[in-house]
C-alpha positions as CSV (number, residue, x, y, z in Angstrom):
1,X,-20.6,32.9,24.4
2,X,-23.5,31.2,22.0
3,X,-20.6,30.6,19.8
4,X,-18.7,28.5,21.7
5,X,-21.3,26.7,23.1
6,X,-21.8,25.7,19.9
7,X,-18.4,24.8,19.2
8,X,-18.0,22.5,22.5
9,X,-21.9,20.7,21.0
10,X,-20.1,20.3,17.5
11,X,-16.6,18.8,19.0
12,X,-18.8,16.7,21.6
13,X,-20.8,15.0,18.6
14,X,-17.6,14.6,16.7
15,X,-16.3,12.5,19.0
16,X,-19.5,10.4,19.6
17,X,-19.6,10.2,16.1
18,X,-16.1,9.0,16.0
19,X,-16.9,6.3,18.7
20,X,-20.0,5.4,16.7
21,X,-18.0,4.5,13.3
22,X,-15.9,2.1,15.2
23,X,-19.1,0.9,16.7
24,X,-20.5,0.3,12.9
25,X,-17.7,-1.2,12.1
26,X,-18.2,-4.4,13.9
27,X,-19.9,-6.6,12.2
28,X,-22.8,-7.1,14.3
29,X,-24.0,-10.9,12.6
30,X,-20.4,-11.8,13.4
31,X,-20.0,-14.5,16.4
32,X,-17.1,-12.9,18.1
33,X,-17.2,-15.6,21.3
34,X,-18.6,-18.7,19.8
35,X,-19.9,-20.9,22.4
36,X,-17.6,-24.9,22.7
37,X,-20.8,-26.6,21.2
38,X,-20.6,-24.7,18.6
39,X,-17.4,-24.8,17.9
40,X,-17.0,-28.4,18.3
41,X,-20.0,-28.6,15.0
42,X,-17.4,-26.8,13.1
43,X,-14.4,-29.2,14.1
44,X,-16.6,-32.3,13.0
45,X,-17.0,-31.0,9.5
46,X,-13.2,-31.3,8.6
47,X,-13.2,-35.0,10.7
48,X,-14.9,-36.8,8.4
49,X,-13.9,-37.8,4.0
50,X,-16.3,-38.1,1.4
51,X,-16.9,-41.3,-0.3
52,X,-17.2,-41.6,-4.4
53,X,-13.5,-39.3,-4.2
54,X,-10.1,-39.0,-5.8
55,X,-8.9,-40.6,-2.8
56,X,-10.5,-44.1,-3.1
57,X,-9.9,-44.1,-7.0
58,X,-5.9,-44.1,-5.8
59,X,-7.5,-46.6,-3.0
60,X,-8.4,-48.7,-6.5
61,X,-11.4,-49.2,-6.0
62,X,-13.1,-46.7,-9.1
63,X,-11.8,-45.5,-12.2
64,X,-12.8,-42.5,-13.9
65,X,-12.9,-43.6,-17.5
66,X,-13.6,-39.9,-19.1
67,X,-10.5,-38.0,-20.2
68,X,-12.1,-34.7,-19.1
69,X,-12.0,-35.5,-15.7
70,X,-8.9,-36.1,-13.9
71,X,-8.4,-40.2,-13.6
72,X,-6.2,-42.2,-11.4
73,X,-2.5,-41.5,-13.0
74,X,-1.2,-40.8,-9.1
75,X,0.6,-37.3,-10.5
76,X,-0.5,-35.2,-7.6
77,X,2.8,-33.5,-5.7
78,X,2.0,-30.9,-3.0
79,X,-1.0,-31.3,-0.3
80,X,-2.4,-28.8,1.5
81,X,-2.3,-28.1,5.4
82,X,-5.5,-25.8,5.6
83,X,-8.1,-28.3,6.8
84,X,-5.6,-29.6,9.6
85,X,-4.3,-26.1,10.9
86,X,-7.8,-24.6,10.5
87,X,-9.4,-27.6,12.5
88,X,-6.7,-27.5,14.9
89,X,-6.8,-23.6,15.8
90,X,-10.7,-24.6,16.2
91,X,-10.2,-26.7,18.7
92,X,-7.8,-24.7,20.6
93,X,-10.5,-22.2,20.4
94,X,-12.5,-24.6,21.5
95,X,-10.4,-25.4,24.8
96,X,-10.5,-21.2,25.2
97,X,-14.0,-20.9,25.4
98,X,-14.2,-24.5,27.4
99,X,-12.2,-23.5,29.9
100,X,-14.1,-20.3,31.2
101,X,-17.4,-22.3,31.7
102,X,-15.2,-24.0,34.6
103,X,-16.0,-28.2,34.9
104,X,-19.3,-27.5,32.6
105,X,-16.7,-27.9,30.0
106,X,-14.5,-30.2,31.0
107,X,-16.3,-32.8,28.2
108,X,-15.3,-30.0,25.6
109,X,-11.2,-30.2,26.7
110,X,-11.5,-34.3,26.8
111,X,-12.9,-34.3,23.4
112,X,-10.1,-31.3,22.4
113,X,-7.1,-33.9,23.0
114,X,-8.5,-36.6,20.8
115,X,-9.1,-33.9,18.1
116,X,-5.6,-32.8,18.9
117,X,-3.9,-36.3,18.4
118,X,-6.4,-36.9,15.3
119,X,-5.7,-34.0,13.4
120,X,-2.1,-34.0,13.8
121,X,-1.7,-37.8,13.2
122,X,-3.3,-37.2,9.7
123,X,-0.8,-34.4,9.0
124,X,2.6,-36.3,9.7
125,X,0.8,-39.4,8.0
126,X,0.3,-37.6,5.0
127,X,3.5,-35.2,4.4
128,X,6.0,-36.6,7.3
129,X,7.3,-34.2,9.5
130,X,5.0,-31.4,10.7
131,X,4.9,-28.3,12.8
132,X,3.3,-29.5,16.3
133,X,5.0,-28.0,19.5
134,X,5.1,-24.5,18.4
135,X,2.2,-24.2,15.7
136,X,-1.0,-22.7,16.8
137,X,0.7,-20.4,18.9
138,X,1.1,-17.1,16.2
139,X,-1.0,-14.8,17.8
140,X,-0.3,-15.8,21.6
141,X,3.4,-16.0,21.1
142,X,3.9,-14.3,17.9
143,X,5.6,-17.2,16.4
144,X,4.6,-17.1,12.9
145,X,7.2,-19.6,11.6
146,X,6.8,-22.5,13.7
147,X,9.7,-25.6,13.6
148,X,8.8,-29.1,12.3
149,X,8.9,-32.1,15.1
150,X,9.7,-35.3,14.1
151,X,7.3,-37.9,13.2
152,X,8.9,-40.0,16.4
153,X,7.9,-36.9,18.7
154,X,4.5,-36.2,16.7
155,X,3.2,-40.0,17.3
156,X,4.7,-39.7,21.1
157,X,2.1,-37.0,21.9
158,X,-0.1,-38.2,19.8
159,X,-0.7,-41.8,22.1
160,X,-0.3,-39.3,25.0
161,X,-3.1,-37.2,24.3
162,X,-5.3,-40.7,23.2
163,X,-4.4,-42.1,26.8
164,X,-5.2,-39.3,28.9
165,X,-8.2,-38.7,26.9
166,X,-9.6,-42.2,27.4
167,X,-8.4,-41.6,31.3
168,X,-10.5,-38.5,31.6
169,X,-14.0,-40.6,29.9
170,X,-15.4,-42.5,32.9
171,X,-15.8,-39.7,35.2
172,X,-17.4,-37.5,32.2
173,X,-19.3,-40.4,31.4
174,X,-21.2,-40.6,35.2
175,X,-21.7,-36.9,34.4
176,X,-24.2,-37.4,31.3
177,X,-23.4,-33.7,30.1
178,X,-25.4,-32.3,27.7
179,X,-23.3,-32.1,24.2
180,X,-25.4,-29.8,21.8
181,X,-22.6,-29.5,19.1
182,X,-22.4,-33.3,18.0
183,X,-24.0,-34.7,15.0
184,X,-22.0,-37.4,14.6
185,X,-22.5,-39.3,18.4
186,X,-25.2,-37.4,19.2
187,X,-23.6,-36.3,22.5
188,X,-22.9,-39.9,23.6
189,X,-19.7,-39.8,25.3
190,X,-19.9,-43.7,25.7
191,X,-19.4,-44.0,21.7
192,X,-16.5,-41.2,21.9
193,X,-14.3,-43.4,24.9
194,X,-14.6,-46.4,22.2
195,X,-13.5,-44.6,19.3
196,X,-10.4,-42.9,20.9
197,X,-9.0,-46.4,21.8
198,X,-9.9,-47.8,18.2
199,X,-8.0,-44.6,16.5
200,X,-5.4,-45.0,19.0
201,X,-5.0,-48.8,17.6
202,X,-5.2,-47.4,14.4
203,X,-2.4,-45.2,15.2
204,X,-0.6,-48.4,16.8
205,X,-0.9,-50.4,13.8
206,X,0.5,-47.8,11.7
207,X,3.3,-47.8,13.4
208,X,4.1,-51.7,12.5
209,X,7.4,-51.4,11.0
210,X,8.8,-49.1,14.0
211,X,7.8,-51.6,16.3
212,X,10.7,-52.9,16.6
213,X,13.1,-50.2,16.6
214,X,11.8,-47.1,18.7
215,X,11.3,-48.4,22.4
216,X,9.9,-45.0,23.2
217,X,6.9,-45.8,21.1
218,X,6.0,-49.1,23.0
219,X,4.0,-50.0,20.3
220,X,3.4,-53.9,21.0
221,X,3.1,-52.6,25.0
222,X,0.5,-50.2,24.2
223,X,-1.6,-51.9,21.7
224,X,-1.6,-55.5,24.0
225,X,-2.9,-53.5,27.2
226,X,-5.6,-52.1,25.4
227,X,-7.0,-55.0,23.6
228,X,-6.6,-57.3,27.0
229,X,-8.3,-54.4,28.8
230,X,-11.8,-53.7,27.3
231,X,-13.2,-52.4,30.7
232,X,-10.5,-50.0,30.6
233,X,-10.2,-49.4,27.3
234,X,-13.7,-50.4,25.0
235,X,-13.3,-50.7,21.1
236,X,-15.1,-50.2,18.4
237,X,-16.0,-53.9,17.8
238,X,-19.8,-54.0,16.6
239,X,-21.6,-51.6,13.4
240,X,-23.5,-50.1,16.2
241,X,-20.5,-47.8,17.6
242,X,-19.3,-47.0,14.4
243,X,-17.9,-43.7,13.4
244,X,-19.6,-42.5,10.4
245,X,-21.4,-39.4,8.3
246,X,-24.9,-40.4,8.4
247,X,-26.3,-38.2,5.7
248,X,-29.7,-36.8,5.3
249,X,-31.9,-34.2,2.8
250,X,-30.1,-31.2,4.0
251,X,-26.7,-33.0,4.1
252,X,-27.0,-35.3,1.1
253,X,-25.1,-38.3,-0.1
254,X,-22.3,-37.1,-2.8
255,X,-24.1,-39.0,-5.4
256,X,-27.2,-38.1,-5.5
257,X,-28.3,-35.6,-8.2
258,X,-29.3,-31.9,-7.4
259,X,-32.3,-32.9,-9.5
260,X,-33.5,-36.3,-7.3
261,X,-33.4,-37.7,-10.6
262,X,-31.3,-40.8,-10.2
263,X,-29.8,-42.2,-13.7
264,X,-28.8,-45.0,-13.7
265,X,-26.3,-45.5,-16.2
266,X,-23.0,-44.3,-15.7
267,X,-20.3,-45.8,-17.6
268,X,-17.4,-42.9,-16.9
269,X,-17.2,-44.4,-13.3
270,X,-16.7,-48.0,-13.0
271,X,-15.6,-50.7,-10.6
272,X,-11.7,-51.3,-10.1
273,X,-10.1,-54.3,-11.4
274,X,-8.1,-54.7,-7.5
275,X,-11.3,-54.5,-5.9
276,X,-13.0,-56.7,-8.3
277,X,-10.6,-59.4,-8.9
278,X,-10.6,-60.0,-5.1
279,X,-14.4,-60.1,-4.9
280,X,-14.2,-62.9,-7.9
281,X,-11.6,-64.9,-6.3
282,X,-13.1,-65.5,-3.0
283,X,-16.7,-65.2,-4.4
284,X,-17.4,-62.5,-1.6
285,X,-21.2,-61.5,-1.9
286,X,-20.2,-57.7,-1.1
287,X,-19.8,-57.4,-4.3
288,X,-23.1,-58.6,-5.7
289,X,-24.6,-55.6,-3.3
290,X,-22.2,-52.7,-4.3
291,X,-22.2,-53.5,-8.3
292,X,-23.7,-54.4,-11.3
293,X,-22.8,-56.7,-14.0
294,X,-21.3,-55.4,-16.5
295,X,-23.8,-55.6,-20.0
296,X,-21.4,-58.0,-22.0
297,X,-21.1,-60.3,-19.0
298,X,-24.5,-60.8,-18.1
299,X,-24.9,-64.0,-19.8
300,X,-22.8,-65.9,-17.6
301,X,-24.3,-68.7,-15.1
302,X,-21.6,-68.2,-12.7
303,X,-22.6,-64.8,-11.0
304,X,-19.1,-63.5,-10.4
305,X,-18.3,-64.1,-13.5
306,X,-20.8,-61.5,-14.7
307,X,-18.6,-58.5,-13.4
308,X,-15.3,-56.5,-14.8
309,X,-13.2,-54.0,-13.1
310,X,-11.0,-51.8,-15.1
311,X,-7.5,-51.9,-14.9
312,X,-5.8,-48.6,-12.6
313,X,-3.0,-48.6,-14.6
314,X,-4.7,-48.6,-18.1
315,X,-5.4,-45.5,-20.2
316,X,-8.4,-43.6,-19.5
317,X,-9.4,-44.0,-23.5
318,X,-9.0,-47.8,-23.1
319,X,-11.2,-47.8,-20.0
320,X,-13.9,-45.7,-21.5
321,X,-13.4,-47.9,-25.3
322,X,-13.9,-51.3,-22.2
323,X,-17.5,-49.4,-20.3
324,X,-18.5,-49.3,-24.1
325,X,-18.1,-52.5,-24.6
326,X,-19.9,-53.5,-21.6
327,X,-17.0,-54.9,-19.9
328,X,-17.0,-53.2,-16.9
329,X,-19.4,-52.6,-13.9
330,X,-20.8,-50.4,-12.6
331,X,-22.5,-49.5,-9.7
332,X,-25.5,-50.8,-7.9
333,X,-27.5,-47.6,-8.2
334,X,-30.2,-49.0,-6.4
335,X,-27.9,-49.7,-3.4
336,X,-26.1,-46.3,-2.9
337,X,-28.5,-44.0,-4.9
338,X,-32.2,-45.1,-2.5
339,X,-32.7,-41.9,-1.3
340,X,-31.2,-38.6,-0.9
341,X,-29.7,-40.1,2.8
342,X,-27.8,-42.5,0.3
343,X,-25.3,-44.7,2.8
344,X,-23.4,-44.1,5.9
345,X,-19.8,-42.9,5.0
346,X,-17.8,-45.0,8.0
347,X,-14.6,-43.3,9.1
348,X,-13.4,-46.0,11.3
349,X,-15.6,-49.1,12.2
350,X,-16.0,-52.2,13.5
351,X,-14.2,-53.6,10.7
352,X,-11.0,-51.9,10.5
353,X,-10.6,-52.7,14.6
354,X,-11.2,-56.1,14.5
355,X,-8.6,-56.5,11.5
356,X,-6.2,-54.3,13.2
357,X,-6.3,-56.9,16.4
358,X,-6.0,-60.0,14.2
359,X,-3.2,-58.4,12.8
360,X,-1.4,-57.6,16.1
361,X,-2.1,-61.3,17.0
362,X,-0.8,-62.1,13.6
363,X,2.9,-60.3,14.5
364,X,2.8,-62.0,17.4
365,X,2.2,-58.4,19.2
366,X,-0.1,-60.2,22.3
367,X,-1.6,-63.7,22.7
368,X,-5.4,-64.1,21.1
369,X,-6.8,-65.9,18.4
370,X,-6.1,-64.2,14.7
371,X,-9.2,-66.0,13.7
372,X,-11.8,-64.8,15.6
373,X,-10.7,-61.3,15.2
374,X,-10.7,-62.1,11.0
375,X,-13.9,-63.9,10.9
376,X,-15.3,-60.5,13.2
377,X,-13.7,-58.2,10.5
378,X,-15.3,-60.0,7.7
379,X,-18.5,-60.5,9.6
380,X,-19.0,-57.1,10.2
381,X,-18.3,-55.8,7.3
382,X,-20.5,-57.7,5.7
383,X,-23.1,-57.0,7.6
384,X,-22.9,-53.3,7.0
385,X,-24.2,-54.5,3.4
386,X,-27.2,-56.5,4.6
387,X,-26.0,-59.8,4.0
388,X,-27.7,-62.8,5.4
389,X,-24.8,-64.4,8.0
390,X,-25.9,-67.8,6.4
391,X,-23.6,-66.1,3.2
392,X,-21.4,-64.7,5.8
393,X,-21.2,-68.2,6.9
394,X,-20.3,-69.8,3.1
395,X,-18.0,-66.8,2.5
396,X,-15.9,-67.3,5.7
397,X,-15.7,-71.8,5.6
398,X,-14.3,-70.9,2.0
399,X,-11.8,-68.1,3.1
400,X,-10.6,-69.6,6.4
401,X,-7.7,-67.9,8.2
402,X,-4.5,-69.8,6.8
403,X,-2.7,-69.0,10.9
404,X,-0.1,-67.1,12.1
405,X,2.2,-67.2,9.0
406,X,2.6,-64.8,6.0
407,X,-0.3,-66.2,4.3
408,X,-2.2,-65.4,7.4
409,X,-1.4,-61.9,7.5
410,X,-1.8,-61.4,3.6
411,X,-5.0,-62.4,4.0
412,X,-6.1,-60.3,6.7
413,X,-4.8,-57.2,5.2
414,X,-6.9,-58.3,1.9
415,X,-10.1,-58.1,4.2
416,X,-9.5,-55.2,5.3
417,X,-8.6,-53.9,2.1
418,X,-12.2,-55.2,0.9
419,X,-13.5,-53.6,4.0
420,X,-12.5,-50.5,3.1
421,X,-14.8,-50.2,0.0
422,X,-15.7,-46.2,-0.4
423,X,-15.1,-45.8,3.3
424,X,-12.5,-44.4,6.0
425,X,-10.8,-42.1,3.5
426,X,-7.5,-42.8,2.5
427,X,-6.9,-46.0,4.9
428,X,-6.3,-48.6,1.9
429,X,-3.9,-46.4,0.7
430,X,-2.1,-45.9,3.6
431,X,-1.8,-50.0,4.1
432,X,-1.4,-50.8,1.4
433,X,1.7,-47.8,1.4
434,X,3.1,-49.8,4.7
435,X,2.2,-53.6,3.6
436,X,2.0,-53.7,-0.2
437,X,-1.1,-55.8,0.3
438,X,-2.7,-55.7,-1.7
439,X,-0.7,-55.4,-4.8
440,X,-1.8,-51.6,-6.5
441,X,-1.4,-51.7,-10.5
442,X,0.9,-49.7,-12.3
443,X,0.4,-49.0,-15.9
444,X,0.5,-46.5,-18.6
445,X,-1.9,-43.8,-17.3
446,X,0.6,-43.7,-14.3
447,X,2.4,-40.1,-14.5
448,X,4.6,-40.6,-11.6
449,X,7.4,-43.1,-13.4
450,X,5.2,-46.4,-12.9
451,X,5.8,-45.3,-8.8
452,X,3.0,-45.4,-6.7
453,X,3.6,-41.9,-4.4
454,X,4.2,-42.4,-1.2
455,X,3.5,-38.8,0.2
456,X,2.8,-35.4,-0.9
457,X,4.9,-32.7,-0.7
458,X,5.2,-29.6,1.5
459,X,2.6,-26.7,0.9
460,X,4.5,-24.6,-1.6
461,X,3.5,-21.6,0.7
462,X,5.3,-22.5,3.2
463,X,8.3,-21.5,1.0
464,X,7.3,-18.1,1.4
465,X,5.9,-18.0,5.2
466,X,8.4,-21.1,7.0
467,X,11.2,-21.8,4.2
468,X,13.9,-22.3,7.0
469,X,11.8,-24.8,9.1
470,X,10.9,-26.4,6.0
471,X,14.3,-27.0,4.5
472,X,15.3,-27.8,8.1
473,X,13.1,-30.6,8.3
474,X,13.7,-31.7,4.5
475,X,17.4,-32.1,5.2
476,X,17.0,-34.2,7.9
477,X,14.0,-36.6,6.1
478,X,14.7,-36.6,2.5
479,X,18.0,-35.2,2.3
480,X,16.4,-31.5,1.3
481,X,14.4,-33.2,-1.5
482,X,10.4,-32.3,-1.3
483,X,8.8,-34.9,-3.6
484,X,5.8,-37.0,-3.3
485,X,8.7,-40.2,-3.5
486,X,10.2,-39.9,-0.5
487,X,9.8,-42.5,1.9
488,X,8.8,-40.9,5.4
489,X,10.2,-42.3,9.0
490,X,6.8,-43.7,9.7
491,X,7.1,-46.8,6.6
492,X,10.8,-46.9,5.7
C-alpha cells in the first residue's frame, strides 16, 4: 500500500513539475500585453529620419569625399520593408490593446489611422505598389502572402484614413486625455489634428501630376477644402507646431561624438555644390549659419563668395584632392555641434506647408495669393536658423515671387528645396523625383548609367515568401522588370 502511495506522490509531482517547465519557460521580463502608450513610444521611433544620412547626400546637400565610405554614386537597388511592416503591425497592436480599454482609448485608434496612412504612404512612395488590404493579417487570417494594391487604391485609403482622422480630433480634443507614450507632441492632441492635415497636403501635392487624370483622387477638391477651411482643418503654418526629433543627452544629435569632444575640422564631409550654388545666387543668409568658408576662399570681401560646394557627380578622389585644397566647406560646427541636444531634426514643418499651398495656388489648384504663401515658406524657414527678419526682409525684396507662371513655380520648389536642408528625410528627393527642380548633377561617380533612380526595388525576400504577388504586381507596373528605373504610377 506504502508503495503506491508513493507511486501516486511521484506521478502527482511529475506532472506539477511538467506544468512548472512550461511555467519557466515564459519569459517572465517579457511584456506579453503592452499597454497603447507604450506601444505608441515604439511606433514614434520608426516615424521620424535622421539628419547628417545617406539620404540627404542623394538630397545633394553633403558629399562624402573619403573613398572608404560609401559616397553619393546613387547605385543602391533593393529597399527594405521592415521598418514599415514592423511599425505597421505595431499599430495594429496598438488599436488591439486600445480597443479593450473601451472610449479611454479612443485617442490611441484616432492616432492609429494617421500612422496607418503614414506608414503606408511612405512604402508605395518609395517601391510603387505595396501589399495594403491583406498585409498585416498572417496570423488572424493566415494569409502569409498578401497581394499588392495599386498605388491608385493605396493613396485612396490613405486620404480616407487622414480625413476621418482629422474628423475624429475635436471631440478627442474637449476630452484632454492623458497621452503617456508621446515624446514627440507631448500628448498634445491640438499639434497631432495640424499635422494630419499638413501630411495629408503633403500627400496631395505629391500627387501633382495625377491631378488631372484620376477623378477618384479629387486632388485639387481635397487640397482647396482644406486650405479654405483652417477651422476645420488647421495646418502646420508657424515653427511652433512643427513635427520634429528634439534630441537630448540620452538621445543625442547624430553628430555629436561619443567622446563630447567636438572636432572641428572635417573635410571628408562637405557642403553640396546644388545646395550651395543656390545659397550664392540668391545671397540667402541660411547658408552663412549652416557653413563655413571654405580655407582657400576666405579672402574674399564678398561673403558668399567665401564658400564651395562639391560637385555630386564628381569622383570621391577629386572631392577629397578639392577639401584639400580648401575649396570646399564645411560645416558650421558651432551651429549643429553646441551641445549634445545638437538641432531639432524637422520631419514636416512650417515650411514645407506653406510651399506646398503656394504651389497649389501656383497650378491654379484654388484661389489665394502664391506670394504670401512663398514669402511664409522662406520666412519660416529662415527663422528656424535664427535669422534677424530685417535679413529675412533683404533676402525676400531680392527674391520676389515672379507670379503664377513657370518661373513662379520654379522658384517655389527652389525654396523649398533650400528648406529642406538636413531635414524631412527624403522629401527633396522625392520633388525633385516629381518636378526636376532643382536640377540634381550627374557625373562620373554616378553608378547607375548617369540616371538618377527613381525607386528601389522589391525586397529580394519577397522572392522567396510572396514571388507570385510580387511578379503580379511587377507585370502590371514595370512590365515584370524590378529595378530602381522604373518610373512608378505616382510620377509618370
Amino acid at each position: 500500500m506504502k508503495n503506491i502511495k508513493y507511486m501516486l506522490l511521484a506521478l502527482g509531482l511529475g506532472l506539477g513539475s511538467c506544468q512548472d517547465i512550461d511555467t519557466l519557460q515564459k519569459d517572465p521580463g517579457a511584456i506579453t500585453n503592452p499597454s497603447a502608450d507604450l506601444i505608441l513610444t515604439g511606433i514614434l521611433t520608426n516615424t521620424w529620419d535622421s539628419p547628417w544620412s545617406t539620404d540627404h547626400r542623394h538630397n545633394q546637400f553633403m558629399t562624402q569625399n573619403e573613398a572608404y565610405y560609401d559616397g553619393q554614386a546613387y547605385g543602391w537597388t533593393t529597399g527594405s520593408y521592415d521598418v514599415f511592416y514592423n511599425s505597421l503591425r505595431n499599430v495594429n497592436r496598438m488599436e488591439i490593446e486600445a480597443t479593450k480599454s473601451g472610449d479611454v482609448g479612443a485617442h490611441y485608434l484616432t492616432l492609429a489611422k494617421f500612422f496607418k496612412a503614414y506608414f503606408y504612404s511612405r512604402a508605395t512612395e518609395m517601391f510603387g505598389d505595396v501589399p495594403m488590404s491583406e498585409a498585416i493579417k498572417g496570423v488572424s487570417d493566415e494569409n502569409f502572402k498578401p497581394k499588392y494594391d495599386s498605388q491608385k487604391d493605396i493613396y485612396i485609403q490613405v486620404l480616407k484614413w487622414l480625413e476621418e482622422a482629422n474628423a475624429e480630433m475635436p471631440a478627442l480634443i474637449a476630452k484632454k486625455p492623458a497621452i503617456s507614450g508621446d515624446y514627440l507632441y507631448g500628448g498634445d492632441l491640438v499639434k497631432w489634428q495640424k499635422l494630419i492635415n499638413s501630411y495629408r497636403l503633403r500627400v496631395l501635392i505629391s500627387l501633382s501630376k495625377r491631378a488631372d487624370d484620376t477623378p477618384d483622387l479629387n486632388v485639387k477638391q481635397q487640397f482647396a477644402a482644406i486650405v479654405n477651411d483652417p477651422a476645420k482643418y488647421p495646418l502646420i503654418v508657424a515653427n511652433a507646431d512643427n513635427f520634429q526629433v528634439v534630441y537630448n543627452t540620452i538621445n543625442t544629435y547624430p553628430l555629436w561624438p561619443s567622446n563630447g569632444v567636438v572636432v572641428k575640422n572635417d573635410k571628408r564631409n562637405t557642403l553640396g555644390a546644388t545646395f550651395v550654388d543656390i545659397a550664392k545666387a540668391t545671397r540667402d543668409p541660411r547658408l552663412l549659419v549652416v557653413a563655413l568658408p571654405a580655407d582657400a576662399l576666405k579672402g574674399n570681401q564678398d561673403p558668399y563668395l567665401r564658400y564651395g560646394g562639391g560637385k555630386t557627380g564628381d569622383l570621391q578622389s577629386t572631392l577629397l584632392e578639392e577639401a584639400g585644397k580648401g575649396l570646399l566647406s564645411m560645416i558650421n560646427f558651432d551651429y549643429w555641434e553646441a551641445s549634445a541636444a545638437g538641432v531639432p531634426a524637422i520631419q514636416l514643418g512650417a515650411h514645407e506647408v506653406n510651399f506646398s499651398i503656394a504651389e497649389a495656388i501656383n497650378r491654379g489648384w484654388l484661389a489665394g495669393n502664391a506670394a504670401d504663401y512663398y514669402q511664409k515658406g522662406v520666412t519660416e524657414s529662415m527663422k528656424f536658423y535664427n535669422i534677424a527678419q530685417s535679413e529675412i526682409d533683404r533676402f525676400l525684396a531680392a527674391n520676389p515671387y515672379p507670379g503664377n507662371a513657370e518661373k513662379g513655380l520654379q522658384k517655389i520648389l527652389e525654396q523649398k528645396y533650400m528648406a529642406f536642408f538636413e531635414n524631412s528625410g527624403r522629401q527633396a528627393f522625392y520633388n525633385n523625383r516629381r518636378t526636376g527642380i532643382p536640377a540634381f548633377d550627374i557625373g562620373q561617380s554616378n553608378s547607375n548609367n548617369n540616371q538618377i533612380p527613381v525607386r528601389w526595388a522589391y525586397p529580394t525576400s519577397e522572392y522567396t515568401t510572396n514571388e507570385v504577388n510580387v511578379k503580379a504586381s511587377l507585370k502590371t507596373q514595370f512590365n515584370g522588370a524590378d529595378t530602381q528605373n522604373g518610373v512608378m504610377w505616382l510620377v509618370k
